[in-house]
C-alpha positions as semicolon CSV with decimal commas, in nm:
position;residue;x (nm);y (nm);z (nm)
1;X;-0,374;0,191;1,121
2;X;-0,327;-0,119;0,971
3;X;-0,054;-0,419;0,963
4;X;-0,108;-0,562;0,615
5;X;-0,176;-0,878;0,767
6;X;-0,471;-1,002;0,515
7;X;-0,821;-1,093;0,747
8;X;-1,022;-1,233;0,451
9;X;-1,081;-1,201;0,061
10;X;-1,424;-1,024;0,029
11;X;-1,586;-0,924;-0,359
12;X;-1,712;-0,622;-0,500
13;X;-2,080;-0,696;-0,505
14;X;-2,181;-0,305;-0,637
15;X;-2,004;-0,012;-0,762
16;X;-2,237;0,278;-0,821
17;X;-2,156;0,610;-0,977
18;X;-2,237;0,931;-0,776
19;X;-2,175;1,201;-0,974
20;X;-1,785;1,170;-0,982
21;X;-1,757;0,957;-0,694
22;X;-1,823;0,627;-0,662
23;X;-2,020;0,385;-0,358
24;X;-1,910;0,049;-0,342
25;X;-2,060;-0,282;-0,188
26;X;-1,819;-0,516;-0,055
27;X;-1,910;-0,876;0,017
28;X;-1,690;-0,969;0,354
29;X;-1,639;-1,368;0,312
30;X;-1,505;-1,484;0,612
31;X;-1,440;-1,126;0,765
32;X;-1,602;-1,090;1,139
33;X;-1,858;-0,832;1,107
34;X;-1,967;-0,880;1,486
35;X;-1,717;-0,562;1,626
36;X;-1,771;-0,312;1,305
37;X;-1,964;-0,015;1,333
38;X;-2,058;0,285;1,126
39;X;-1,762;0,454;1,067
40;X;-1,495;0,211;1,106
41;X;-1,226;0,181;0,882
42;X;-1,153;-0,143;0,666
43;X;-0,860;-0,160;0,487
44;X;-0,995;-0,285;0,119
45;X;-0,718;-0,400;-0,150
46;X;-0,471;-0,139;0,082
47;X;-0,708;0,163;0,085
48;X;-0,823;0,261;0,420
49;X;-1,211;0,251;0,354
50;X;-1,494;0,432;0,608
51;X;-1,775;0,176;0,699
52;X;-2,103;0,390;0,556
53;X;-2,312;0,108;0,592
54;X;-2,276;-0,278;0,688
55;X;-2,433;-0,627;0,781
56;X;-2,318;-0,921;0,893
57;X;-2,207;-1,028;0,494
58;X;-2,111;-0,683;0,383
59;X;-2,060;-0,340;0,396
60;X;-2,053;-0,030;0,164
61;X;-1,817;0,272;0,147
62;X;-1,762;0,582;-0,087
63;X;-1,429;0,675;-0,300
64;X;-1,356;1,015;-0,312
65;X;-1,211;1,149;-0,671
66;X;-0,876;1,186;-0,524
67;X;-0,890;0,803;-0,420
68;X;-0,985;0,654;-0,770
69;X;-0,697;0,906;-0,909
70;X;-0,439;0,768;-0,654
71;X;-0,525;0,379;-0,640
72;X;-0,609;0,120;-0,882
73;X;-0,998;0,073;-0,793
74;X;-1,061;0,332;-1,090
75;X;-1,029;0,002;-1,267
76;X;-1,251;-0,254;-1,075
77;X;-1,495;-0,392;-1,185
78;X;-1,822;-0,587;-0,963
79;X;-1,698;-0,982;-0,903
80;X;-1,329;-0,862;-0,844
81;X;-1,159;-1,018;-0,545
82;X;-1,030;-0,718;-0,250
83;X;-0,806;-0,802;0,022
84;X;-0,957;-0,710;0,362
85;X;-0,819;-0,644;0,713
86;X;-0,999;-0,407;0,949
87;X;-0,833;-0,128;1,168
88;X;-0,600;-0,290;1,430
89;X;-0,650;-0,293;1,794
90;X;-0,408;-0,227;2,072
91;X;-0,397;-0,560;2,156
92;X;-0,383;-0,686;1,796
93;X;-0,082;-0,886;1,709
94;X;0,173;-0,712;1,513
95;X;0,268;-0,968;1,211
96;X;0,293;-0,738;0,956
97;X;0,419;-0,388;0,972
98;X;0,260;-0,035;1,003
99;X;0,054;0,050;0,741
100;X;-0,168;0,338;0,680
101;X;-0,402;0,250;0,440
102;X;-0,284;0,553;0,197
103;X;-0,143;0,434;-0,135
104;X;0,177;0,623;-0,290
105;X;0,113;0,485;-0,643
106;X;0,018;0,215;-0,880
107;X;0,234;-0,062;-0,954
108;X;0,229;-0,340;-1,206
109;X;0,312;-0,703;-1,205
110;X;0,591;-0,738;-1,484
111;X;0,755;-1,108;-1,406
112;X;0,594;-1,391;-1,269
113;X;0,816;-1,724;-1,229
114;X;0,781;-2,046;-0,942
115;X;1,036;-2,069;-0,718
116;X;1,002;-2,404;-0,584
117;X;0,694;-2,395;-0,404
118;X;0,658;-1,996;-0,364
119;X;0,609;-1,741;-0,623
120;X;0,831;-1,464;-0,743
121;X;0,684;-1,167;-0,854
122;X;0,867;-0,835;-0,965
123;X;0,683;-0,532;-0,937
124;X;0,716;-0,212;-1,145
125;X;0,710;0,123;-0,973
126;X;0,614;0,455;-0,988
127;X;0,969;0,668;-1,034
128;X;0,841;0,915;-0,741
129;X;0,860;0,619;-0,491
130;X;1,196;0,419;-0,583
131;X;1,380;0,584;-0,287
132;X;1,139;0,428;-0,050
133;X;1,194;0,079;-0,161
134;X;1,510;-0,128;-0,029
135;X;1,587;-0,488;-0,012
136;X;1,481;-0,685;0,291
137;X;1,247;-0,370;0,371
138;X;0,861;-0,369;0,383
139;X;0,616;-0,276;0,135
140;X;0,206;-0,309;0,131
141;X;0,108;-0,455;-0,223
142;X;-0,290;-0,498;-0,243
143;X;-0,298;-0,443;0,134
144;X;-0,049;-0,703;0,201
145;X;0,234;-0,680;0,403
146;X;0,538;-0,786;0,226
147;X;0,889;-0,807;0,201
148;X;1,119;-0,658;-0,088
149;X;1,344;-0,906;-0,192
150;X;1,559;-0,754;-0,485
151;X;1,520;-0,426;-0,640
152;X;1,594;-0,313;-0,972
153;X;1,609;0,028;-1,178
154;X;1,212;0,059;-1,149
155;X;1,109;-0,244;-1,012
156;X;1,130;-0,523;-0,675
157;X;1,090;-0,858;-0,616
158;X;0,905;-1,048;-0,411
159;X;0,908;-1,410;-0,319
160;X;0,522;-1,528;-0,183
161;X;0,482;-1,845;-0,009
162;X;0,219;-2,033;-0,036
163;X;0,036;-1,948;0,253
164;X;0,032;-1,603;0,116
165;X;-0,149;-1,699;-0,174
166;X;-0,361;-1,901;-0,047
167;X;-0,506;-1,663;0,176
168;X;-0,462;-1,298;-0,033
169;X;-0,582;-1,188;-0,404
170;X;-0,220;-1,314;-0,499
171;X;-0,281;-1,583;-0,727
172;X;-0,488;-1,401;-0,957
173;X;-0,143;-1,126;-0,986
174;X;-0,069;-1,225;-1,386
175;X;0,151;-0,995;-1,611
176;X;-0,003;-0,637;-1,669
177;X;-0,200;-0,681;-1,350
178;X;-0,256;-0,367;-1,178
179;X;-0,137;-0,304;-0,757
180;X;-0,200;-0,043;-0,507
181;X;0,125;0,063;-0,331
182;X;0,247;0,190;-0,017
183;X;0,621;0,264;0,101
184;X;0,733;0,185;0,468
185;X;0,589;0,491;0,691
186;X;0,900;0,459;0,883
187;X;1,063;0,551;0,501
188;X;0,896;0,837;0,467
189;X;0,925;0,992;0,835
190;X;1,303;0,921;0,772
191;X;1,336;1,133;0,507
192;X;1,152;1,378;0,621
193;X;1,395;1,427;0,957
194;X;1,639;1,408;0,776
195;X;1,516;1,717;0,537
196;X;1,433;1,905;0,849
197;X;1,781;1,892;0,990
198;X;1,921;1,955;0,677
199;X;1,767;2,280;0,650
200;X;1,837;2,393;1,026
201;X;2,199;2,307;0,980
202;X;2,408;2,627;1,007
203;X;2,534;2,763;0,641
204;X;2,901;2,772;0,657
205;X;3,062;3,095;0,640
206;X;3,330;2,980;0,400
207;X;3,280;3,197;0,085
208;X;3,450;3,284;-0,189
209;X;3,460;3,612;-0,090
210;X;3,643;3,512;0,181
211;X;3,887;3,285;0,047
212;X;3,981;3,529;-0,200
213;X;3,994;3,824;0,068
214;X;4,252;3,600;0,265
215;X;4,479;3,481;-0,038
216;X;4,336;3,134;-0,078
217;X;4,210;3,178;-0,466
């Protein structure tokens, strides 16, 4: 698990074809290496990422066919910039919110205005995850924790400081850019009790059989 609070911007250093997968090298910037281990997860541009092999600068991991399918890393190329944060701790600090590291679609950056000294962006969506989105909520854009500001038809706003941008991928988001998404957990586990009591409700024995057996139609 994850909080989408952004550790460091690292760079794709390799991207090497296996067959239909892919391996990637990621250079780590000012991400602390000293606690990682084979295995550990690193959230990279919002896609939880397994550690296959690291040093102190870097590390490497492999993308399955469903993952390049799902996110936008079908498109990166070596030099790109990736948000980082590793797996959170117990004891981590919980800025952001929970985030899973499992993207529910692809966005894309349609507007991009200044709003004083912050930055509003609005974000297209994929129609399959509109429900999830609501104003004031949380979404993860790139791996980043953020809050949805306005929402439109197919598409929300966002408002990024300029800490935010400083320290994310965010000032390189320019018209037509493409963003790996994921909804609120808490969203999705929602709708999914609801659903389930939905379907254990008791079905009403009011029929029009009956209504017509008792004189009411």
């Amino acid at each position: 698990m994850f909080t989408g609070i952004i550790e460091a911007v690292g760079t794709l250093t390799a991207i090497e074809q296996k067959g239909q997968d892919i391996s990637i090298t990621v250079g780590v910037g000012k991400l602390d290496m000293s606690d990682v281990k084979l295995g550990d997860s690193i959230a990279t541009n919002g896609v939880c990422l397994t550690v296959t092999h690291y040093t102190q600068s870097s590390y490497s991991a492999d993308l399955s066919v469903e993952t390049l399918n799902k996110t936008g890393f079908v498109d990166y190329q070596v030099g790109g910039k990736v948000n980082l944060e590793k797996a959170m701790l117990p004891t981590t600090r919980f800025g952001g919110h929970i985030v899973s590291g499992h993207v529910d679609g692809v966005g894309e950056i349609i507007e991009r205005s200044p709003s004083g000294r912050a930055i509003d962006l609005w974000v297209a969506m994929p129609t399959e995850i509109e429900k999830y989105v609501a104003e004031k909520g949380s979404i993860t854009v790139d791996g980043i924790s953020l809050t949805v500001n306005d929402v439109r038809d197919n598409a929300f706003k966002l408002t990024i400081i300029p800490h935010t941008s400083d320290e994310t991928t965010i000032e390189e988001f320019q018209v037509g850019r493409k963003v790996n998404l994921e909804v609120d957990v808490l969203a999705r586990y929602m709708e999914r009790l609801m659903n389930k009591q939905a379907a254990e409700e008791p079905k009403s024995r009011l029929t029009m059989e009956f209504l017509q057996q008792n004189g009411f139609a």
